[in-house]
Backbone as CSV, one residue per row, in Angstrom:
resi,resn,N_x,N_y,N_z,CA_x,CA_y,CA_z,C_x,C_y,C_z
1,UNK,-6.034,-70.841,-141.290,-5.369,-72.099,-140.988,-3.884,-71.922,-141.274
2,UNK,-2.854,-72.473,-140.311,-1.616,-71.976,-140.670,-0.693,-73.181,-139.545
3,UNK,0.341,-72.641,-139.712,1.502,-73.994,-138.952,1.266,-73.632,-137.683
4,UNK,1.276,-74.412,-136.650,1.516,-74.256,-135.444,-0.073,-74.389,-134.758
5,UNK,-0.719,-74.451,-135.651,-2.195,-74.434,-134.781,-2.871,-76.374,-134.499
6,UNK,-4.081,-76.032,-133.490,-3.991,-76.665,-133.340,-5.632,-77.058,-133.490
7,UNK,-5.663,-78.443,-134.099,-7.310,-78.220,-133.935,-7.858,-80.318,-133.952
8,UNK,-9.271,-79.559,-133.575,-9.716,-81.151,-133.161,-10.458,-81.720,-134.317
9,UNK,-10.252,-82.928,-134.453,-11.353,-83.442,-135.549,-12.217,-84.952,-134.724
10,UNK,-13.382,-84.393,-135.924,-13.410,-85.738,-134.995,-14.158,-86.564,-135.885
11,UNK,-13.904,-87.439,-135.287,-13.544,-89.059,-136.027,-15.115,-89.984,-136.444
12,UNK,-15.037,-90.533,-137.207,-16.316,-91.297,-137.619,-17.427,-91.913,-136.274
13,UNK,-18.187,-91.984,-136.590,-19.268,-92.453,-135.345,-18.708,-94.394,-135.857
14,UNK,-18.565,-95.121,-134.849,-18.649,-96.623,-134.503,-16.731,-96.485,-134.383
15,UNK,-15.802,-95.660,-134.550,-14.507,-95.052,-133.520,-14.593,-94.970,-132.503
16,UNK,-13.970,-96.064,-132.003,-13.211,-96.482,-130.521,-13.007,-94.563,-130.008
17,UNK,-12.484,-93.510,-130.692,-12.215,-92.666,-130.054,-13.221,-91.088,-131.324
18,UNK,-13.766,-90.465,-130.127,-14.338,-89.701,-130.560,-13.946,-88.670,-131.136
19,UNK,-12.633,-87.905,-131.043,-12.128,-86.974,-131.347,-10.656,-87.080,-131.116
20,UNK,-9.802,-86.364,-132.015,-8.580,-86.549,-131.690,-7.326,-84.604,-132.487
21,UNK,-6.996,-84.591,-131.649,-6.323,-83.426,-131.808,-5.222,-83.039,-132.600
22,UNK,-4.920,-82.396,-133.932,-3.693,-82.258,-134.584,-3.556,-81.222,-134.824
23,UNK,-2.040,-80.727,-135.407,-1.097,-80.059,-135.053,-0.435,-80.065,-136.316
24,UNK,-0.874,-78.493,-137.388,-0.271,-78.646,-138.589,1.308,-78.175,-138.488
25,UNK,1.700,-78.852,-139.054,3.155,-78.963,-139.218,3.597,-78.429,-141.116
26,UNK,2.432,-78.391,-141.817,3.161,-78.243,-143.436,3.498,-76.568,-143.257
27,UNK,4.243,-76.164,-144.437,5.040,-75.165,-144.503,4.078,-74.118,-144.969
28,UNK,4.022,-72.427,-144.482,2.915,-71.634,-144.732,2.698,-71.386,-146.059
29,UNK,3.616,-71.506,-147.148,3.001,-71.725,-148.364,2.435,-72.644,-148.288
30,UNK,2.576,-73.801,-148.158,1.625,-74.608,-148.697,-0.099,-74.597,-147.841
31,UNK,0.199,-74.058,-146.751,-1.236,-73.902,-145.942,-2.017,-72.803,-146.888
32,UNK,-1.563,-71.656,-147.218,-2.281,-70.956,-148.355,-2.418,-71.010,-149.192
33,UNK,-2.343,-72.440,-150.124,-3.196,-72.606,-151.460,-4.211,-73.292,-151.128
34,UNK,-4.928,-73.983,-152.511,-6.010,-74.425,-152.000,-6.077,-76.362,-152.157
35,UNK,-4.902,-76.492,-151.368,-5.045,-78.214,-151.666,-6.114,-78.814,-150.944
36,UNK,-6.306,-79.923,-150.820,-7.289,-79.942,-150.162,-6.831,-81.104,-148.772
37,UNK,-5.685,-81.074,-148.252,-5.383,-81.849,-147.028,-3.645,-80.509,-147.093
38,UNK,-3.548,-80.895,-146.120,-2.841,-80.482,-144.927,-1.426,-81.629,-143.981
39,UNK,-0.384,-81.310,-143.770,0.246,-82.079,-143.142,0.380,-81.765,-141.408
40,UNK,0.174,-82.728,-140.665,-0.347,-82.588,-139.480,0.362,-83.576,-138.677
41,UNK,0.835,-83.540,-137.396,1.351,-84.316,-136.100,-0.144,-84.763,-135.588
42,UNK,-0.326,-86.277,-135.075,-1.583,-86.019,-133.726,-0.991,-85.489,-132.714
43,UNK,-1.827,-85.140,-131.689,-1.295,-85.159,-130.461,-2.368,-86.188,-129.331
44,UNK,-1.437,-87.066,-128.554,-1.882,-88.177,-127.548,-2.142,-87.668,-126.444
45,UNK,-2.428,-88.334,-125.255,-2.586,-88.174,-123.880,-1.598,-88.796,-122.756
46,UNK,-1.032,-90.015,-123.664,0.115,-89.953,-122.989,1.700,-89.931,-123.883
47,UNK,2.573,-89.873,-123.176,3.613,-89.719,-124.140,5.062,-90.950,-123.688
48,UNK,5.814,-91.120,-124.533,6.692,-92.633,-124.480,7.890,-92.197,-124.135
49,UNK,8.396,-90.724,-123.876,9.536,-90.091,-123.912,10.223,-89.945,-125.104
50,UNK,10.150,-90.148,-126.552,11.110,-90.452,-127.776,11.251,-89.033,-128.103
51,UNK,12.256,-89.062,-128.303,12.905,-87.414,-129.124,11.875,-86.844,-130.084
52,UNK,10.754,-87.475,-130.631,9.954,-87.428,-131.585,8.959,-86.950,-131.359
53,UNK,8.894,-86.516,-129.884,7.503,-86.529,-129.002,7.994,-85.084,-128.426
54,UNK,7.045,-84.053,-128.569,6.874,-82.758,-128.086,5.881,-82.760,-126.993
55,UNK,6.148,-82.610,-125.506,5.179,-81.825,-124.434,4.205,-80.906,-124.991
56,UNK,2.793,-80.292,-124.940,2.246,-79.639,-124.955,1.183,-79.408,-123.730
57,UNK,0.794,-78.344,-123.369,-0.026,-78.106,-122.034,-1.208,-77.184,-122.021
58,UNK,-1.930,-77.351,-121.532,-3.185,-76.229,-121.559,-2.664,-74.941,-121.803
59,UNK,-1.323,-74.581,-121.911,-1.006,-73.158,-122.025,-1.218,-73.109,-123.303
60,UNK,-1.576,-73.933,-124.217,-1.509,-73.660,-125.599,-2.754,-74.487,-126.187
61,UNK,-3.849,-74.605,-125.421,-5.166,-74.753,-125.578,-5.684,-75.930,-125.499
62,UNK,-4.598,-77.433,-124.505,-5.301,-78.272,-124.017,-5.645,-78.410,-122.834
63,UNK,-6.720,-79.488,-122.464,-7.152,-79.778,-121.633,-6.195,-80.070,-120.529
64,UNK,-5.079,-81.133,-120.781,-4.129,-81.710,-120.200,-2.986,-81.381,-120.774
65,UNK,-2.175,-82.181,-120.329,-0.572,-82.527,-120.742,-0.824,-83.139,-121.420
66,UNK,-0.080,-82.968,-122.727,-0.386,-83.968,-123.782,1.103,-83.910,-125.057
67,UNK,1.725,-84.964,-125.654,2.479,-85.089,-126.371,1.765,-84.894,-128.066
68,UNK,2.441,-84.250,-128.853,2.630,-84.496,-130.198,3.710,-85.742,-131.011
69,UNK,3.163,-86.414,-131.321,3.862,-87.273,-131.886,4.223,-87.500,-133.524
70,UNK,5.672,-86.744,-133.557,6.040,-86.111,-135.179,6.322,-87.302,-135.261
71,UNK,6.641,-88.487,-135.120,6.872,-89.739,-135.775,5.752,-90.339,-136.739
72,UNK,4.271,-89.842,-136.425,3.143,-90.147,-136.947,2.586,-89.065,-138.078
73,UNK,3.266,-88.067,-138.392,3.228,-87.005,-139.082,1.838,-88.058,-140.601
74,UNK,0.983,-87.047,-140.569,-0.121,-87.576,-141.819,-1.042,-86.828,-142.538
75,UNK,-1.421,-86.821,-143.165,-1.859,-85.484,-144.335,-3.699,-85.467,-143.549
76,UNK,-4.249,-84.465,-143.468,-5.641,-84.387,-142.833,-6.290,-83.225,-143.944
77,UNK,-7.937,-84.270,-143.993,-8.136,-83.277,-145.073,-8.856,-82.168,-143.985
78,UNK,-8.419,-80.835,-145.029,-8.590,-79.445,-144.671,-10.270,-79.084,-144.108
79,UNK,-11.486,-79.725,-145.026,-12.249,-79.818,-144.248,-12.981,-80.641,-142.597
80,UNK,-12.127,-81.057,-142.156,-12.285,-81.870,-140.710,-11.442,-80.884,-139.797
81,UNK,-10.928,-79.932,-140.090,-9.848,-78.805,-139.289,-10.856,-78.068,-138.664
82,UNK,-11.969,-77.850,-138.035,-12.882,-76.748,-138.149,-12.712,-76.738,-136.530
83,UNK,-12.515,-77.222,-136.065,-12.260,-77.399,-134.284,-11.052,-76.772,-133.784
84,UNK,-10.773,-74.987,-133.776,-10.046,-74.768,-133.673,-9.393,-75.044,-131.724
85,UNK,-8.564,-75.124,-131.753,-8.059,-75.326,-130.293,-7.060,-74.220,-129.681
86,UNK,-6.438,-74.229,-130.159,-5.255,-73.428,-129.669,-4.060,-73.275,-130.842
87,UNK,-2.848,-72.507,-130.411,-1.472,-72.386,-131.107,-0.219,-72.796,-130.515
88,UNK,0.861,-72.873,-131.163,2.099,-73.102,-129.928,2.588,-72.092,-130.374
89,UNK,3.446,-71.483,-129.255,4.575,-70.208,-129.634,5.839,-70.890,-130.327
90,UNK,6.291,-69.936,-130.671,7.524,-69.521,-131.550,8.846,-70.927,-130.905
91,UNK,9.059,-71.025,-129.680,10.008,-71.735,-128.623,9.239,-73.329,-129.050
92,UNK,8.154,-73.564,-128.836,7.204,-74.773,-128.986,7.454,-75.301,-130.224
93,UNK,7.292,-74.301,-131.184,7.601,-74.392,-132.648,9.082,-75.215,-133.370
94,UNK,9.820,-74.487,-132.439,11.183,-75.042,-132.485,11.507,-76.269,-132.370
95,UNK,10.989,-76.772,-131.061,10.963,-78.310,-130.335,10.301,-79.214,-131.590
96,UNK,9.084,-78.581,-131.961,8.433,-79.191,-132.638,9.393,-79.496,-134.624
97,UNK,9.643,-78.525,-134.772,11.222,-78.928,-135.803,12.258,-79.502,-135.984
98,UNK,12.583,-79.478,-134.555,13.719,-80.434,-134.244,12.997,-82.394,-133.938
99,UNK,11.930,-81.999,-133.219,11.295,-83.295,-133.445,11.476,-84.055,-134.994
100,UNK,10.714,-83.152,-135.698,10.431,-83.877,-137.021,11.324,-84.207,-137.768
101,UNK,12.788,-83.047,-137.374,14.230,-83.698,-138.225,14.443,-85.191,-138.004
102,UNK,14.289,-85.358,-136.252,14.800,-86.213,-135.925,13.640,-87.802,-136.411
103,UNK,12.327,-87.406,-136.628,11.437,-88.268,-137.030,11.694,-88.921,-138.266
104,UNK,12.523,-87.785,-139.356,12.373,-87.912,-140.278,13.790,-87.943,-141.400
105,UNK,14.694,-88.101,-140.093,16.589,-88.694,-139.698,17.247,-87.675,-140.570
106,UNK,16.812,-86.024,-140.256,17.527,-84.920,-141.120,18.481,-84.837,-140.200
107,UNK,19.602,-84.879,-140.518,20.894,-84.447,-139.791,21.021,-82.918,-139.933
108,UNK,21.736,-82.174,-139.793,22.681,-80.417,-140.112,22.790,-80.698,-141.163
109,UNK,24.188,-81.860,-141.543,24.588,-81.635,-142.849,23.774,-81.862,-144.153
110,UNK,22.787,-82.598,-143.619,21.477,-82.873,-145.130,21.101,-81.610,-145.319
111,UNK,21.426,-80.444,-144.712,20.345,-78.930,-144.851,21.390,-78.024,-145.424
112,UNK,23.167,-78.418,-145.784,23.710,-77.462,-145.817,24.415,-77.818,-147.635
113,UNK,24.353,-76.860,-148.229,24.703,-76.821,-149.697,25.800,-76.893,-150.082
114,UNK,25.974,-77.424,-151.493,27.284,-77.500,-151.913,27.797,-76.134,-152.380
């Protein structure tokens, strides 16, 4: 289990929706200890256009076109991850960073030291 992957969980029986797809986002140390949740994007089916919102496509193991939505960023526990799906590359990865700055109102200068 590691950043960039992508996997399905799925959701309680009497849920309006049966399964739903996320997209760990926490940092690879922290994916290799043994906490027991995980920080994760969902990803939707449709998307609203917001800077916050990453494209993703069957090239990277969905069905459809489908958005990640880093505005919704939420901790998933580690055992419901078992549905592996796919990965995003390195370029995907990026989008997906710059999303979450912007989700999460990091400017440049919040990253640069005194």
């Amino acid at each position: 289990m590691k950043r960039g992957e992508l996997y399905r969980v799925r959701v309680p029986r009497g849920d309006a929706r049966r399964a739903r797809v996320f997209l760990i986002v926490s940092r690879p140390e922290f994916t290799r200890v043994p906490y027991s949740s995980v920080v994760c994007a969902p990803v939707y089916s449709n998307g609203q256009g917001l800077a916050t919102e990453v494209s993703i496509t069957p090239a990277e193991g969905m069905k459809r076109q489908s958005w990640l939505r880093c505005d919704e960023v939420t901790s998933v526990a580690r055992g419901l991850l078992t549905d592996y799906v796919g990965s995003l590359p390195p370029d995907k990865m990026v989008e997906v960073s710059r999303a979450l700055a912007v989700a999460l109102a990091i400017e440049p200068e919040d990253l640069l030291s005194d």
